[in-house]
SEKOLKE-701558 format. One record per residue: residue number from 0; residue in three letters; x, y, z of N, C-alpha, C, O, CB in turn. Coordinates in nm, 3 decimals. Last residue first. Glycine has a CB too. Layout:
residues N
  resi  resn      nxx      nyy      nzz     caxx     cayy     cazz      cxx      cyy      czz      oxx      oyy      ozz     cbxx     cbyy     cbzz
   NUM   ALA        X        Y        Z        X        Y        Z        X        Y        Z        X        Y        Z        X        Y        Z
...
//
This chain:
residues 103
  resi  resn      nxx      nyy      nzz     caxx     cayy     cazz      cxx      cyy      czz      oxx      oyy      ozz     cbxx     cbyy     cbzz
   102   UNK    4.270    1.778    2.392    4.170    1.746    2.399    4.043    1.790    2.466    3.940    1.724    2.452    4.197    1.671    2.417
   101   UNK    4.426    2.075    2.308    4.415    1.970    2.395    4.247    1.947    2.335    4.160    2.016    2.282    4.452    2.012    2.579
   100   UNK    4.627    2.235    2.021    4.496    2.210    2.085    4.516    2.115    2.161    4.610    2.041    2.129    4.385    2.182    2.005
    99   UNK    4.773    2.496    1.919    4.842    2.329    2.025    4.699    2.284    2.110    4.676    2.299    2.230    5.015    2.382    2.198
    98   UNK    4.680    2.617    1.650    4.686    2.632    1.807    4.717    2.453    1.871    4.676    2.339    1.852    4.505    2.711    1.871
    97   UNK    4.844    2.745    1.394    4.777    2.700    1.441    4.771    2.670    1.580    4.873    2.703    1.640    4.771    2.639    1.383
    96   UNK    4.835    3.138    1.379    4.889    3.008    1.322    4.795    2.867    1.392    4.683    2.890    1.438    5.070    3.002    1.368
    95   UNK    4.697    3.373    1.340    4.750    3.305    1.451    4.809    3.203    1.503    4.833    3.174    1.620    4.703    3.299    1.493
    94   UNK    4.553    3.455    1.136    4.724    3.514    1.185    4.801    3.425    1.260    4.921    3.401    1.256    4.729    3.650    1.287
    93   UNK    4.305    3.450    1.115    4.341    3.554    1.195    4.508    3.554    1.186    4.576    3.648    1.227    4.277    3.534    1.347
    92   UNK    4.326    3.197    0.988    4.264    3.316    0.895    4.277    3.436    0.967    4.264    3.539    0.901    4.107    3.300    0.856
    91   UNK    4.381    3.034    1.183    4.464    3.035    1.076    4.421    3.172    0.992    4.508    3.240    0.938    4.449    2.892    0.993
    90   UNK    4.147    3.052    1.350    4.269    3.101    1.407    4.401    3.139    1.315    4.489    3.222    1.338    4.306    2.998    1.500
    89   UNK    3.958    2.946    1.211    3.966    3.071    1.229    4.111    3.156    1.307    4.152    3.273    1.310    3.846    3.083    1.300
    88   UNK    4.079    2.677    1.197    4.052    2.743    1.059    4.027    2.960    1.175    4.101    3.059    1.176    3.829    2.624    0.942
    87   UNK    4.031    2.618    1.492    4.183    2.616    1.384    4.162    2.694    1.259    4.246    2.779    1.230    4.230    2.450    1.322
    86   UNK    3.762    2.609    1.500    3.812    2.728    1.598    4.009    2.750    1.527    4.080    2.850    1.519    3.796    2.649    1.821
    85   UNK    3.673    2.407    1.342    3.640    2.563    1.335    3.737    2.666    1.386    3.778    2.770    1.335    3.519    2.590    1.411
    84   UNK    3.794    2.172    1.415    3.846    2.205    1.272    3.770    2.385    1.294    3.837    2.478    1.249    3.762    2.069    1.109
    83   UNK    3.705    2.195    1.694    3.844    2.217    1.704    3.846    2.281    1.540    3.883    2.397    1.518    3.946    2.061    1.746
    82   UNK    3.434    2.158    1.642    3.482    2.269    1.657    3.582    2.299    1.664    3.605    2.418    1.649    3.453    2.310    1.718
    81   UNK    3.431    1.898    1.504    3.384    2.000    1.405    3.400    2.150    1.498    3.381    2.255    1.436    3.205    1.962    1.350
    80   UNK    3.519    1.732    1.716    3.604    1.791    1.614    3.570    1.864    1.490    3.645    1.888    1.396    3.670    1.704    1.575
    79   UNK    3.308    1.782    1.895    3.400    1.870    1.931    3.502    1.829    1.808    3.588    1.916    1.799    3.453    1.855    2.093
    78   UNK    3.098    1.637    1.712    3.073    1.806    1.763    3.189    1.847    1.768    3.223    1.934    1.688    3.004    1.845    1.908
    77   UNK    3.171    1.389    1.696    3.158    1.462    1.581    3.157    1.628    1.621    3.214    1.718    1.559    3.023    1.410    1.508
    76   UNK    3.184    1.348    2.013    3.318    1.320    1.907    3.279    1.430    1.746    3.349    1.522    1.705    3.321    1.095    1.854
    75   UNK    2.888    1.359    1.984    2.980    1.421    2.065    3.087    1.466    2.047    3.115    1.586    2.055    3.003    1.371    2.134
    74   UNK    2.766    1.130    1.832    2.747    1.267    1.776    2.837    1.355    1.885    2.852    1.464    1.830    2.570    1.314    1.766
    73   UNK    2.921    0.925    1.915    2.974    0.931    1.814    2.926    1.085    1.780    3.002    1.163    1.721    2.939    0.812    1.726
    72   UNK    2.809    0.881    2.187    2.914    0.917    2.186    2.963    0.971    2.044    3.047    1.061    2.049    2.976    0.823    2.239
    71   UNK    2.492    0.868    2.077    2.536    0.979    2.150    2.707    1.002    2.150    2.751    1.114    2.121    2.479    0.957    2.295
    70   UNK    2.471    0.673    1.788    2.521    0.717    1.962    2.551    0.861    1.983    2.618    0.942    1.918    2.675    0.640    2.015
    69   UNK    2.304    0.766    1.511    2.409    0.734    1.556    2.410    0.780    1.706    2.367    0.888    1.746    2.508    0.783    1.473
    68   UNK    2.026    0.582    1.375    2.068    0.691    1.465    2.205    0.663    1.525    2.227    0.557    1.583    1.965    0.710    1.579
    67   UNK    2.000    0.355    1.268    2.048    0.420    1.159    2.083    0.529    1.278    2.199    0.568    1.264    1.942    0.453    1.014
    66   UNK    1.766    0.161    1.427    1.912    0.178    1.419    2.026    0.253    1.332    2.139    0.206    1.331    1.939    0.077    1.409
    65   UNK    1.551    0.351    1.406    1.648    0.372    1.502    1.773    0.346    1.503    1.867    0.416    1.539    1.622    0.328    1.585
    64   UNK    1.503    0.263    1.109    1.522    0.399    1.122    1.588    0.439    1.272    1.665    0.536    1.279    1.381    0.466    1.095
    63   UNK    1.480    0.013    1.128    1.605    0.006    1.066    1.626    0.181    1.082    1.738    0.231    1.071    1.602   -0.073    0.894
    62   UNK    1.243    0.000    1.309    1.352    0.005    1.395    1.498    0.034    1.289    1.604    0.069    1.340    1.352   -0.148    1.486
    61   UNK    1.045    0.136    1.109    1.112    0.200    1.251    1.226    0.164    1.308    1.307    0.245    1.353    1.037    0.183    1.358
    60   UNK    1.022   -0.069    0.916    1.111    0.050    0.897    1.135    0.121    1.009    1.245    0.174    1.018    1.063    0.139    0.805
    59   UNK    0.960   -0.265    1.070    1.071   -0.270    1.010    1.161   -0.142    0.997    1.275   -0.109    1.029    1.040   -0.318    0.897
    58   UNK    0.718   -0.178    1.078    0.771   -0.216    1.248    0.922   -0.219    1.158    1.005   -0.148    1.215    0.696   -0.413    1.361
    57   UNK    0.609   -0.142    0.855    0.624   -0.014    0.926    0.711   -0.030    1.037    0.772    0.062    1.091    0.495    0.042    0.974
    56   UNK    0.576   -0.389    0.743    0.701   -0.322    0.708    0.708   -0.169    0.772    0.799   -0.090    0.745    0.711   -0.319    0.545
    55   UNK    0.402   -0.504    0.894    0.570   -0.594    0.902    0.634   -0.488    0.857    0.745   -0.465    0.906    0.610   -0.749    0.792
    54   UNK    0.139   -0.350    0.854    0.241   -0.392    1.016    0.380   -0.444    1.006    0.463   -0.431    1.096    0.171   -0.525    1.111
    53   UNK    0.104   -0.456    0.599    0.212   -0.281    0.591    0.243   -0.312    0.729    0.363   -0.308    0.755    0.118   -0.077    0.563
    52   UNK    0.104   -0.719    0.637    0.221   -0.671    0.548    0.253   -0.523    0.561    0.363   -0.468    0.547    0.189   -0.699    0.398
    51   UNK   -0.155   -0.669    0.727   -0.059   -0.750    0.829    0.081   -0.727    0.760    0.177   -0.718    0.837   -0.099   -0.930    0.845
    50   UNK   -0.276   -0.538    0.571   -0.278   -0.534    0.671   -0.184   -0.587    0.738   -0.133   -0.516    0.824   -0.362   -0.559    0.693
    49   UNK   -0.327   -0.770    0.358   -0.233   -0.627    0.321   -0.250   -0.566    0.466   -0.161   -0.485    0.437   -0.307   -0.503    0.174
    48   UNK   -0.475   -0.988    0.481   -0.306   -0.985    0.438   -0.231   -0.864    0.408   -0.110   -0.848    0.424   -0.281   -1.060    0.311
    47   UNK   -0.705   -0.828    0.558   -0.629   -0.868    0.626   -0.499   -0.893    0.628   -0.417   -0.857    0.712   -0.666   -0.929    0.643
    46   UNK   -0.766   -0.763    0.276   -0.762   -0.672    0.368   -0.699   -0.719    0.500   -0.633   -0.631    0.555   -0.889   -0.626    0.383
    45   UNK   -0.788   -1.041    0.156   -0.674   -0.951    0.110   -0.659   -0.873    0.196   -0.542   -0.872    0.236   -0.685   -0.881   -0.006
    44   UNK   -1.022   -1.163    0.332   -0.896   -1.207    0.359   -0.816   -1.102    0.267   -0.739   -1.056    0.352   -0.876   -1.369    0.325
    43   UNK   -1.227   -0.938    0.241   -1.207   -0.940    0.363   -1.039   -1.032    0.394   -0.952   -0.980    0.464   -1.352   -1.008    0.425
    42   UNK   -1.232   -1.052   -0.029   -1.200   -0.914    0.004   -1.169   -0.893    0.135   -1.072   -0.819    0.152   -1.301   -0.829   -0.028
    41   UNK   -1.338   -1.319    0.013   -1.211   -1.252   -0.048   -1.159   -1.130   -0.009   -1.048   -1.114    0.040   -1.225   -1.234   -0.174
    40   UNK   -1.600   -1.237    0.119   -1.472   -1.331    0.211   -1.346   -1.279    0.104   -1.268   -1.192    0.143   -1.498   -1.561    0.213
    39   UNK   -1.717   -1.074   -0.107   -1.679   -1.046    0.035   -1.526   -1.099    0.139   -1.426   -1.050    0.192   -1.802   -1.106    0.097
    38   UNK   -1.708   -1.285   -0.265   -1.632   -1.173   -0.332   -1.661   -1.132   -0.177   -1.579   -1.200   -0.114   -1.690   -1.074   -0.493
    37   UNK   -1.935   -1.469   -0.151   -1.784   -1.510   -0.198   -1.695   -1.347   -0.211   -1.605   -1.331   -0.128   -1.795   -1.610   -0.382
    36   UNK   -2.126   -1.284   -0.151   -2.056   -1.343    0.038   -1.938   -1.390   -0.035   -1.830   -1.354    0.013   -2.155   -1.512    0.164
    35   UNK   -2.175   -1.265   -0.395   -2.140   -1.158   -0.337   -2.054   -1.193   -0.177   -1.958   -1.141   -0.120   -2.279   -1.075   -0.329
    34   UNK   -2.243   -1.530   -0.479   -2.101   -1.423   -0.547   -2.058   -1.322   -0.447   -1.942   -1.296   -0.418   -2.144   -1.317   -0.695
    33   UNK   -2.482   -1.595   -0.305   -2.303   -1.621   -0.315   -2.251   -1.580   -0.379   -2.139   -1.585   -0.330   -2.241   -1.722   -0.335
    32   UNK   -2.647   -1.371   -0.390   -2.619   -1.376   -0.298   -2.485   -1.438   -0.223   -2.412   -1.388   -0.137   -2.708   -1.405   -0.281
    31   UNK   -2.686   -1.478   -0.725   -2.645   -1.335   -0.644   -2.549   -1.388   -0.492   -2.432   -1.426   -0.484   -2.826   -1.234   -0.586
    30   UNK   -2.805   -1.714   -0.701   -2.664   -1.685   -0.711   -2.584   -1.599   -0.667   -2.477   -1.604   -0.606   -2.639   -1.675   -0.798
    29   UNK   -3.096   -1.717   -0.588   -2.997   -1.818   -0.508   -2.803   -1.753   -0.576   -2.703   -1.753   -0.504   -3.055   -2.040   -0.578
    28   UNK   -3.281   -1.506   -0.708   -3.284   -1.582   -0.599   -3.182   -1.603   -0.516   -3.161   -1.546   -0.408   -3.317   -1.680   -0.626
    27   UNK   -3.133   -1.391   -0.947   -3.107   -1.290   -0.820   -3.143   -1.368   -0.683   -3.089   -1.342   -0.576   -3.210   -1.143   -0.830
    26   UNK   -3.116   -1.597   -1.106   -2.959   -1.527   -1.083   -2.997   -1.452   -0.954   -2.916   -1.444   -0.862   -2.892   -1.404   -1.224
    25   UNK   -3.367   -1.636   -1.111   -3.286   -1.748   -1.053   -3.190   -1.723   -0.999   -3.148   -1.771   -0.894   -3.249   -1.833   -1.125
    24   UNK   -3.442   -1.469   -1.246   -3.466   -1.509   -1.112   -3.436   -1.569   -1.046   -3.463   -1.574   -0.926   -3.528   -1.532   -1.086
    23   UNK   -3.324   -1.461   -1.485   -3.290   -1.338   -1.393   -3.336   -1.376   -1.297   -3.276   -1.322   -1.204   -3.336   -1.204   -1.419
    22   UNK   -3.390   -1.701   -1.592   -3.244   -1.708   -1.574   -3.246   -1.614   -1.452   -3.197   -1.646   -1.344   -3.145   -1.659   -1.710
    21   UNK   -3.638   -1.605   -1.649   -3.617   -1.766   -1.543   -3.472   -1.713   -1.513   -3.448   -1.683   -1.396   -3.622   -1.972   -1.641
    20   UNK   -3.668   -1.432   -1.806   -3.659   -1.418   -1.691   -3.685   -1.503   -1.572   -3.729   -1.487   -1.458   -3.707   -1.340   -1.689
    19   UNK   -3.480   -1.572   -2.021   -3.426   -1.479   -1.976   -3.469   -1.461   -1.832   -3.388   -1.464   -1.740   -3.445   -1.378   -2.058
    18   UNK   -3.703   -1.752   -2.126   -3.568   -1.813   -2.060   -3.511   -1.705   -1.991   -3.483   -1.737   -1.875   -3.455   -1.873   -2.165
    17   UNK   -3.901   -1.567   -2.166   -3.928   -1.687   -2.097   -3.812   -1.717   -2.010   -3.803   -1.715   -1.887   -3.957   -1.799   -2.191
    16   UNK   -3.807   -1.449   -2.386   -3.838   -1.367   -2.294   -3.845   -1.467   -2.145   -3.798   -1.432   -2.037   -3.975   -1.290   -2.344
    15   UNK   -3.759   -1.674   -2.539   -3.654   -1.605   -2.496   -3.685   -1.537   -2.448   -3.580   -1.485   -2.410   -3.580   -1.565   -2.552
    14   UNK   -4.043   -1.759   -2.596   -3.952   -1.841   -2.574   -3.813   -1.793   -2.478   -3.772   -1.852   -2.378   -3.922   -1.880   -2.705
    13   UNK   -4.135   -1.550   -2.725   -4.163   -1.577   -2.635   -4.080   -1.612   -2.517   -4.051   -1.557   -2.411   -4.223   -1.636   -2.666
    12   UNK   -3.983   -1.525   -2.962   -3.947   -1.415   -2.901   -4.006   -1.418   -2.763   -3.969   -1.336   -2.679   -3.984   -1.301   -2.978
    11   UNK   -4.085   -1.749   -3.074   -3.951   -1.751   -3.015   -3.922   -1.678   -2.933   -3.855   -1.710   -2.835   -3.864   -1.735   -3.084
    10   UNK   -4.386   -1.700   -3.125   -4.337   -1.836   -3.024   -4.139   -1.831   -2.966   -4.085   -1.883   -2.868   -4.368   -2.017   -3.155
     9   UNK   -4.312   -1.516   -3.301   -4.351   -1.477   -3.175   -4.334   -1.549   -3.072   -4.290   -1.515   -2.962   -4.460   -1.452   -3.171
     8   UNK   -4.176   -1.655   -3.502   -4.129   -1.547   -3.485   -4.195   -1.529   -3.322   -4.116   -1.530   -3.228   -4.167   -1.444   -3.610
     7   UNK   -4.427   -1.835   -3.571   -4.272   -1.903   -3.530   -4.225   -1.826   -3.476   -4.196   -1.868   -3.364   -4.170   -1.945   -3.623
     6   UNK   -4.594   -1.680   -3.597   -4.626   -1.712   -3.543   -4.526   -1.828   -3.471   -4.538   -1.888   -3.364   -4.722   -1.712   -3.592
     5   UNK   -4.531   -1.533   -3.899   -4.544   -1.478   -3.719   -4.535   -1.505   -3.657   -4.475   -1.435   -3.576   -4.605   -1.444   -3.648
     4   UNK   -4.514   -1.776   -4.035   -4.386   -1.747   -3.986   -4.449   -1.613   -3.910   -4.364   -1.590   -3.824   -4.255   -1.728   -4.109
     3   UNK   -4.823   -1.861   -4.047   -4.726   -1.926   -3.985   -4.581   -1.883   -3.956   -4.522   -1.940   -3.865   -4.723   -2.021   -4.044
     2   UNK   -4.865   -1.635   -4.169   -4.970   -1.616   -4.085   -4.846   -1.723   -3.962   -4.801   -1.690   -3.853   -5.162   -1.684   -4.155
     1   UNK   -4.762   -1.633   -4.439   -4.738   -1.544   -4.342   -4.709   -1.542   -4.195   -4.620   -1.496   -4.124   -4.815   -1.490   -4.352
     0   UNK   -4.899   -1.867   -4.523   -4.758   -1.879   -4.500   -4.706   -1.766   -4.410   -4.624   -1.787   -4.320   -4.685   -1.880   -4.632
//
C-alpha cells in the first residue's frame, strides 16, 4: 500500500513538473514576445499622446503669457503718472504745495 501511494505521489509531482515546463516554454517561445511588442506599441502611443498634449499646453501657455504683457503705451502712461504722483508727493512734503503739472 505504501509502495502504491509513492508512486501516485511521484507520478503527480511528475505530472506537474511536466505541465509547468511545457507552460514555461511555451510562455517564453511564442507569448512573451507579444506581450512585450503589445506593451511596447502602447507605450509608444501614450508617449506620443502625452507629447502632443504638453506641445498644446506649452504653445498655450506662451501665448496667454504674451498676451498678458501690457503695451508699451499702457507701461508709458503708467511711468509718467507714477512720476507726476512722485514728484507731487515730494513737493507736498517739501512745503511746496502742489504743482500745476502739464502733461
Amino acid at each position: 500500500m505504501w509502495i502504491q501511494l509513492l508512486w501516485v505521489l511521484l507520478t503527480a509531482f511528475l505530472s506537474s513538473m511536466l505541465t509547468l515546463g511545457l507552460g514555461y516554454w511555451l510562455f517564453e517561445r511564442y507569448l512573451k514576445n507579444q506581450i512585450l511588442e503589445h506593451v511596447d506599441r502602447h507605450v509608444d502611443e501614450a508617449i506620443e499622446d502625452l507629447g502632443r498634449e504638453v506641445e498644446t499646453r506649452v504653445k498655450q501657455g506662451v501665448i496667454d503669457g504674451i498676451a498678458a504683457i501690457p503695451s508699451s503705451e499702457v507701461i508709458v502712461g503708467a511711468t509718467r503718472s507714477a512720476a507726476r504722483s512722485g514728484a507731487d508727493l515730494v513737493s507736498t512734503l517739501l512745503g511746496g504745495g502742489r504743482r500745476s503739472g502739464s502733461s
